[in-house]
N, C-alpha and C positions, 0 to 999 in steps of 0.2 A: 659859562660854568653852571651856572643856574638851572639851562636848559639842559647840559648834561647831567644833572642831580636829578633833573624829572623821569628823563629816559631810562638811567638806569634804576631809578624807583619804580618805577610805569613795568619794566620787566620783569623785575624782581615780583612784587606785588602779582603781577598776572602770572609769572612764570610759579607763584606760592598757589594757584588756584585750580593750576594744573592738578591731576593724580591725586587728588582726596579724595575723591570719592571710589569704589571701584563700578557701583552700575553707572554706563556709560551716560546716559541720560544728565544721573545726577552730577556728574564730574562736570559736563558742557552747560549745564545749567550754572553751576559755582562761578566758572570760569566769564558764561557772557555778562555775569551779574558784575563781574569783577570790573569787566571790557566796560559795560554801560558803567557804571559810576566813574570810573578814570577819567575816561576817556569824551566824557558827556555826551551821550548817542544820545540820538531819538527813540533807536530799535536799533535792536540786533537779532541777526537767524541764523542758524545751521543749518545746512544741507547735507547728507549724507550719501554717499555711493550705497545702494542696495541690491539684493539678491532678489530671484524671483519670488521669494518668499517676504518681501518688504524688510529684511534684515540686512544691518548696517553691515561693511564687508569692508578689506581692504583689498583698493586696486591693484591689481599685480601688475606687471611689465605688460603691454601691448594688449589689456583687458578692458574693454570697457562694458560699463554698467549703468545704469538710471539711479538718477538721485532723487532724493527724499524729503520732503522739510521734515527736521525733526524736531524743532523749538523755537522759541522767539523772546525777547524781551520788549519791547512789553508780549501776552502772551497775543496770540492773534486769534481775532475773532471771526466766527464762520469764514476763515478757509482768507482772512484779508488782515494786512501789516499796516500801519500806518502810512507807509507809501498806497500805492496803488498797485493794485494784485498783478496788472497784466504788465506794469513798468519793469516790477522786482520778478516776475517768472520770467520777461525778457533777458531783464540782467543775470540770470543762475542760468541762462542757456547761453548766452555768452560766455561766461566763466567756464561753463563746461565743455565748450569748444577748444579756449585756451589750454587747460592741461598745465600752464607754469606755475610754478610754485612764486610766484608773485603777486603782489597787487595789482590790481584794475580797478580805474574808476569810470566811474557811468555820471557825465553833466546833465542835470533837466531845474526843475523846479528843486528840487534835493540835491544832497550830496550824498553816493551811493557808493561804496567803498567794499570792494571785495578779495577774497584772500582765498588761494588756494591752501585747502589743509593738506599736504602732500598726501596722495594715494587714498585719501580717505573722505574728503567731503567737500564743501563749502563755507566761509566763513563770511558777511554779510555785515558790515555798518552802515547805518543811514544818520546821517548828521544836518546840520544848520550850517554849516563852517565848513569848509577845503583842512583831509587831515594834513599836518607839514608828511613833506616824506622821511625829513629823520626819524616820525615816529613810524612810520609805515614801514621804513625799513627796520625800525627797534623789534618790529612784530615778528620779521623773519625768521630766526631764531628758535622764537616762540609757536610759531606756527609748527617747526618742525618737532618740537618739544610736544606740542598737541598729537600730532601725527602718532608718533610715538605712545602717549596716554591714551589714544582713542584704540588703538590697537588692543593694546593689553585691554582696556575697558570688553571690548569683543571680547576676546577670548576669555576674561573672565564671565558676560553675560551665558557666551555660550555653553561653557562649562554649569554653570548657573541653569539654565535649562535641560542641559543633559544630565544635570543629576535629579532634575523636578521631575524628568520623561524618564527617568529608571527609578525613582522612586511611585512615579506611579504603574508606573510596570509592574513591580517588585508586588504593589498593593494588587493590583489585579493577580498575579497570580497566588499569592496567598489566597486571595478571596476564593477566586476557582480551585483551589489544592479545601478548603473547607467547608463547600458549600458548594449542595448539590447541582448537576449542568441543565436541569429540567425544571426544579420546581423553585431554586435560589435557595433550599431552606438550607440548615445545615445539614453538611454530610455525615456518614457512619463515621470517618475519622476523628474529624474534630470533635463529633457527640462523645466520642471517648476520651477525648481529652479535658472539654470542659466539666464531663459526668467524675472523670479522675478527681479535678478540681475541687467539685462543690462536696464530693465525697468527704476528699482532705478537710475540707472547711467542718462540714459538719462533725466530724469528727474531733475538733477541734473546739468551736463552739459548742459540742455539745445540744447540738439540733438534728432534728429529721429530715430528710430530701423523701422524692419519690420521682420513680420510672413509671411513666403512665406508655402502655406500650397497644398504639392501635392498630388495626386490619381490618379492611373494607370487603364488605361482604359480597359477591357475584361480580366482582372488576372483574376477573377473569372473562366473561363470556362476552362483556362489553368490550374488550380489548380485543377476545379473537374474530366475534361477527361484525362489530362493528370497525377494526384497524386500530392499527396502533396511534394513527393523527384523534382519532377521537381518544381514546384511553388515558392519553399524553393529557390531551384537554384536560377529559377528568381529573387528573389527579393534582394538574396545574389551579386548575379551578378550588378543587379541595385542600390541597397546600396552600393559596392565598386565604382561605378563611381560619384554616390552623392558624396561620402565622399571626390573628389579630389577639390570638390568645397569648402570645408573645409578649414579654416584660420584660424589668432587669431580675424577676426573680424567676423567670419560666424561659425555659430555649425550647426550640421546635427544630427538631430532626426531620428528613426523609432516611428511614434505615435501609431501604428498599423495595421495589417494587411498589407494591400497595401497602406497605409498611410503612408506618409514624413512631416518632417515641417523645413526648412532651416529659422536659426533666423541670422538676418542680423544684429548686436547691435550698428552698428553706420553709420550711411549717410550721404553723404555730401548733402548738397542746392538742388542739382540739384538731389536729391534722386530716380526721377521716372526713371533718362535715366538708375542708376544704375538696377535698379529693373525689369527693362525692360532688358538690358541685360544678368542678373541672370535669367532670365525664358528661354531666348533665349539658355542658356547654359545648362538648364535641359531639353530641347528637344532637342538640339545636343546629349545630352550623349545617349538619345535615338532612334536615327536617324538611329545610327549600331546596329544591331540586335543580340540579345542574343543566342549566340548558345552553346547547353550544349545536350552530346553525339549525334553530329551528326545533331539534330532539330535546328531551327533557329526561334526565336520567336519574333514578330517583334510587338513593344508594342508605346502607344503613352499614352497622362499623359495629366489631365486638374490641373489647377493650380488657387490658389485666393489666395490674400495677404492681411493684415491689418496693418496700420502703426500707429506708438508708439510711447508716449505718446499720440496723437492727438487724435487717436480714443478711445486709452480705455490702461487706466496705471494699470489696475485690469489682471492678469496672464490670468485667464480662461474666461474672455472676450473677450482678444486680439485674443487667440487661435481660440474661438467661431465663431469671426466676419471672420476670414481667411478662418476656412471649409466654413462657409455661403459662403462666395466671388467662395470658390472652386465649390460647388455646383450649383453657378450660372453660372460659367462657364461649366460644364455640361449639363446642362441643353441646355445653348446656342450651346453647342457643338464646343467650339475653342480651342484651344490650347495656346493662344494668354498671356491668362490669364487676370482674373478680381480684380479690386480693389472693397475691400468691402465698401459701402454705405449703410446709416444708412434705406433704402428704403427695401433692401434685408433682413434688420430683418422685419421690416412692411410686411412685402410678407409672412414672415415664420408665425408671428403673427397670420394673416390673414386666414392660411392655418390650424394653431392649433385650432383657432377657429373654422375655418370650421369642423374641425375634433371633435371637440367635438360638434358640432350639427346635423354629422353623427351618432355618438355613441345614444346623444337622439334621432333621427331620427330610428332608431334600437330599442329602447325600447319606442316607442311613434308609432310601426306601419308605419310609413311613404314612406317605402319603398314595392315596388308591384315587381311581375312577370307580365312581358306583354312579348307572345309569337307572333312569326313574323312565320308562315306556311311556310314549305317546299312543293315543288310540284312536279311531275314526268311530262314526254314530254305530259301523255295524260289528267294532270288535274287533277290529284289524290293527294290529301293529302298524303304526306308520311310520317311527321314526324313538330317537329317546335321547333326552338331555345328560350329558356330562356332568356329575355334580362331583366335586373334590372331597376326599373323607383325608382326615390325619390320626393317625390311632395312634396315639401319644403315649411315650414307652411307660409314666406316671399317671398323667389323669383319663390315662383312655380313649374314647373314638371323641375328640372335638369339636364344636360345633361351628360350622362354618360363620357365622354370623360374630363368633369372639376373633379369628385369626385370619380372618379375612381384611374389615377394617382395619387390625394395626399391620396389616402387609402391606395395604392401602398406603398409607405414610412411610413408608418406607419406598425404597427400587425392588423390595422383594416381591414385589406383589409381579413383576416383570420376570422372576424365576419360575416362580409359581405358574405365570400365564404359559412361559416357553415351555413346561413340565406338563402341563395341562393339553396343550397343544398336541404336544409329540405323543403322549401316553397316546391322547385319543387318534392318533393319525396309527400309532400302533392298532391298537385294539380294532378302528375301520379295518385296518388290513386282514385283521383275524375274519371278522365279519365276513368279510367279501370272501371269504375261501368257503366259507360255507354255502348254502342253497337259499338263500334270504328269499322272504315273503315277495310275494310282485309288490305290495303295497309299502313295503316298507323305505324309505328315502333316505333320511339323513341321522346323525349325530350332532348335536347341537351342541357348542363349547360358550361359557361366556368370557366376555371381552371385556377386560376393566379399561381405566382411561386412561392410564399410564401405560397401554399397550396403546392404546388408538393412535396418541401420538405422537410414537416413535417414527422417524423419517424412515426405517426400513421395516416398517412392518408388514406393507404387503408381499415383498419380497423373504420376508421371513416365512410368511405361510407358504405362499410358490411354494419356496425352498424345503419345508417342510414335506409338504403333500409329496412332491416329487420323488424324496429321498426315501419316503416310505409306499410308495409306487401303489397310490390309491385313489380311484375314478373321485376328482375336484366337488361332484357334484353330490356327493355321500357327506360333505360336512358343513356343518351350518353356524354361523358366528349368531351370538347373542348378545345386543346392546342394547340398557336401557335405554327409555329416552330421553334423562335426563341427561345423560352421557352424549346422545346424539348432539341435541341443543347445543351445547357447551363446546364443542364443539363441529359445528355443522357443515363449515365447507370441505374440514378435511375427511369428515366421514362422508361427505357424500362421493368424493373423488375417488376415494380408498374402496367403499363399498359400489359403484361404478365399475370399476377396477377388476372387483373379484366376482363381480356377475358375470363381467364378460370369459372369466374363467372357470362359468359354472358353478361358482362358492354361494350359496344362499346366506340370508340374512333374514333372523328376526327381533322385531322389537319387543323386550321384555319387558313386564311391567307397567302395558301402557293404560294409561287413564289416572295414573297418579303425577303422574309431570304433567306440560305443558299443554299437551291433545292441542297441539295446532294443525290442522288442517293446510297451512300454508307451508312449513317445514315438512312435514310425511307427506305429502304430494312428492315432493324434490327427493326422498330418501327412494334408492330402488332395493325395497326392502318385500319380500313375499310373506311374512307373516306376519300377524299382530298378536301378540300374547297378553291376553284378560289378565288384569296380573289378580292374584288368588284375593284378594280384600274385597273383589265383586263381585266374586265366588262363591264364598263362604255365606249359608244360608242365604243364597237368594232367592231361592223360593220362597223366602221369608219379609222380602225387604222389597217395598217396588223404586228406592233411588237404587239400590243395585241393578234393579231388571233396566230402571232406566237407560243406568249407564252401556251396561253388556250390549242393550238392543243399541245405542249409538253408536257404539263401537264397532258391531258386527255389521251395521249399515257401511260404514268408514269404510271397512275393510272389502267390501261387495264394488263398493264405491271404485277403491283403487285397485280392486282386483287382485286383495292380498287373501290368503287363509288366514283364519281367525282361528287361535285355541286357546282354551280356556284350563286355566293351570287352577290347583287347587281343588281340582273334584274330590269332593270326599261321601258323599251320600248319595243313594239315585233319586233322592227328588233335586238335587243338585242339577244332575247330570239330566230330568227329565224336562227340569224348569229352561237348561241351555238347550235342548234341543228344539224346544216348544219355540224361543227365540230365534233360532238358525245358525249355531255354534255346533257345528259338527265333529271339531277334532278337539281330544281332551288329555290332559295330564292329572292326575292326583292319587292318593291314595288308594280312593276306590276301584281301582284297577291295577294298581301294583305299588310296592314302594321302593324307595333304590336300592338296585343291588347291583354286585359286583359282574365283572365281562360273561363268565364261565354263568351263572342263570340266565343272562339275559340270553346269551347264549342257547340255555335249553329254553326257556321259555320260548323261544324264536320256533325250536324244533316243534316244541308242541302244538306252535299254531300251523306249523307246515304239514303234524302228522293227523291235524286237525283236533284237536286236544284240546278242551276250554280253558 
């Protein structure tokens, strides 16, 4: 009687030790703690059926799999039980041969007492004492009972892990949905979101924020000469030094490109000395130079900022009035950085207006070719540049130098050029019906850099010349060369291209950009044009003479013609020739005029006519 009040205590008691827990670990731990105190083990271990992945499994029908220790009481030390390691890994490969859901015992110095846990493991006693088998069979039962709770224990572990592997999913792509794919900073999205945020706050508190909104100044030409893997660097490079500027009261955006926008969400009173020192802080970080294999790239950043609430509690306002502020500091050319005033949208206004009275100016005719005469040392016509006049139906004939730039910023400057283009491909044709000088050559058009790089633009002149059925070799493209630079591999392909079509090309302006000898070598360009600033009194100046006589050496050098723009006086014109500058442009030989002079004036040098 006695011993059946043990048994079925002994059951109950273990069979209560079952299923508390649900990670499986901890339920097999309860349960052999249970086993060792009843039962008075020495030790007790689990072994478990695993997957290739070391995770516990259940056996299915006609499956087999490799087992695992997965615990022990007492615990086991480097990798050994209180038996002996090679006795007890014996006895788990014998049990694991059997496959019955019964006891097995192993006689040596111990008493080693094993249990199949159906479908799912091994269950392991080592004792001092022979167990009776009315308790080994009490266990049956119990063991199935375990089978049973190890199960569910799995499927709840796994579930447990497939909700930790889609919650870290879920984190990663939040992170990537808010946070740019290049430089980790934040993205444009989320910058409007949390900018939304601190908005509401200070609104709220009754505090200041600001949009410090930066651009990095010549990325552009580092990104097209030198690839986009270096450019990337840069700006990875220059995002990790933003982001030290990073706090809980500062976020660092990438807006785009070589666009930053640092939101500052809360200021004290004296807000501008902050604001002022935050800019100071983003041209220190770019003070030491980027260097990435070997290159040292040395960058400097204009900066505008707009401040919040005060100016504008709308997201994409705030943002708006900061580029503005940015691009007037461009403009100005400081580093200093500018606060946006409501003056600087009136400017932009101003300028869209103007722009759209460009565009009807465009389809209202308003715009003319007036050509200014090139001439050689002995008075010969040799050719004459293309200059754009707009006679404005209000302020009159315009000056190129106002509607030019704000075309620039805009794709109109791309109307302008295809207008530009076709007018003079017209007018060559007028030309060519007449009896033109032997000496005279070409028309010269200039080329802005929103033509350069368009993917069809050589195919646009082709198509042009063609359509207005005029010998290739009568029109000449005109690029500065800062324009060149900035872009260099495509204009050398483009202007390759149109040589081999007879289209000439000359360099405008040159001696105020780069004057590299290593880039104009590689340009197949036939002229060099003095641009008029070395011009202007240099019989007066010897760093002028200086420059002209380098120049016109260059140009002997590459075997290009050299002319000299800006002639206005004949000691001008007597001091270039004294140097070796033989072909000229400037007033003192004529000023621009419309087709129909040039025209006669062509006639008068043909009827011999000064």
């Amino acid at each position: 009687m006695n011993n059946a009040l043990f048994i079925i205590s002994l059951q109950h008691e273990i069979a209560m030790a079952i299923g508390n827990k649900l990670d499986l670990k901890d339920m097999l731990k309860v349960f052999l703690k249970v086993c060792f105190n009843r039962l008075n083990l020495t030790s007790g271990h689990i072994y478990m059926y695993c997957d290739d992945n070391g995770l516990p499994i259940k056996l299915a029908t006609q499956q087999s799999a490799p087992h695992q220790h997965l615990l022990s009481i007492p615990k086991m030390k480097d990798g050994q039980a209180s038996c002996a390691d090679r006795e007890l890994s014996s006895f788990v490969k014998e049990l694991d041969e059997i496959q019955q859901p019964h006891s097995f015992q192993c006689h040596n110095s111990q008493y080693l007492f094993g249990f199949i846990i159906p479908q799912q493991g091994l269950l392991i006693f080592e004792t001092h004492y022979p167990l009776e088998d009315t308790i080994q069979k009490a266990l049956t039962p119990i063991l199935q009972k375990l089978a049973t709770s190890c199960y569910s224990s799995i499927v709840h572990d796994s579930l447990v892990q497939e909700i930790h592997s889609r919650e870290v999913a879920e984190k990663q792509v939040i992170y990537h949905a808010q946070h740019d794919g290049l430089t980790g900073l934040i993205n444009r999205q989320h910058l409007n979101n949390l900018l939304d945020h601190a908005i509401t706050n200070a609104v709220f508190d009754s505090h200041s924020g600001s949009v410090i909104f930066i651009d990095l100044n010549k990325f552009k030409p580092i990104n097209d000469v030198m690839g986009h893997t270096i450019g990337d660097q840069v700006l990875l490079s220059f995002a990790q030094r933003l982001q030290s500027l990073a706090n809980e009261n500062i976020d660092v955006a990438r807006f785009g490109g070589d666009e930053f926008i640092l939101v500052i969400k809360k200021l004290p009173d004296d807000h501008q000395r902050v604001i002022e020192q935050t800019i100071q802080k983003i041209n220190k970080l770019l003070s030491v130079p980027i260097i990435f294999e070997s290159n040292s790239y040395k960058l400097t950043c204009c900066i505008g900022y707009a401040i919040f609430p005060q100016q504008s509690s709308d997201v994409t306002n705030i943002i708006k009035f900061a580029d503005i502020a940015m691009y007037e500091a461009k403009k100005a050319n400081t580093l200093q950085g500018m606060q946006y005033h409501t003056d600087m949208s009136d400017k932009i206004n101003k300028r869209l207006a103007y722009s759209d009275a460009m565009k009807q100016g465009l389809t209202n005719n308003e715009f003319k070719l007036y050509y200014q005469a090139q001439y050689n040392h002995n008075g010969d016509i040799i050719g004459a540049e293309a200059l754009i006049r707009w006679a404005h139906p209000i302020f009159g004939m315009e000056s190129p130098s106002i509607y030019i730039p704000i075309a620039e910023e805009t794709d109109l400057i791309l109307d302008i050029g295809q207008w530009v283009l076709e007018q003079a491909c017209r007018d060559i044709y007028q030309l060519e019906q007449k009896h033109l000088p032997t000496t005279f050559r070409n028309i010269a058009i200039n080329i802005s850099a929103k033509q350069l790089i368009q993917h069809d633009f050589q195919s646009l002149i082709l198509k042009t010349i063609k359509s207005h059925n005029i010998i290739p070799s009568h029109l000449t493209l005109e690029l500065t060369e800062s324009l060149l630079i900035e872009n260099i591999d495509t204009s050398i392909e483009l202007l390759r291209n149109l040589k081999a079509e007879n289209i000439g090309c000359a360099i405008d302006d040159f001696g105020t950009g780069y004057s590299s000898l290593t880039y104009l070598q590689r340009i197949p360009a036939n002229v060099l044009k003095i641009d008029r600033s070395f011009v202007t009194n240099i019989d007066q100046s010897n760093e002028s003479i200086a420059i002209a006589t380098m120049i016109i050496s260059l140009g002997k050098m590459l075997n290009m013609e050299v002319l000299a723009e800006g002639v206005e006086t004949s000691a001008e014109l007597e001091c270039l020739k004294t140097l070796g500058c033989y072909h000229y442009q400037g007033f003192y030989f004529s000023k621009p005029m419309p087709l129909p002079e040039l025209m006669s004036l062509l006639d008068d040098k043909n009827s011999g006519k000064s």
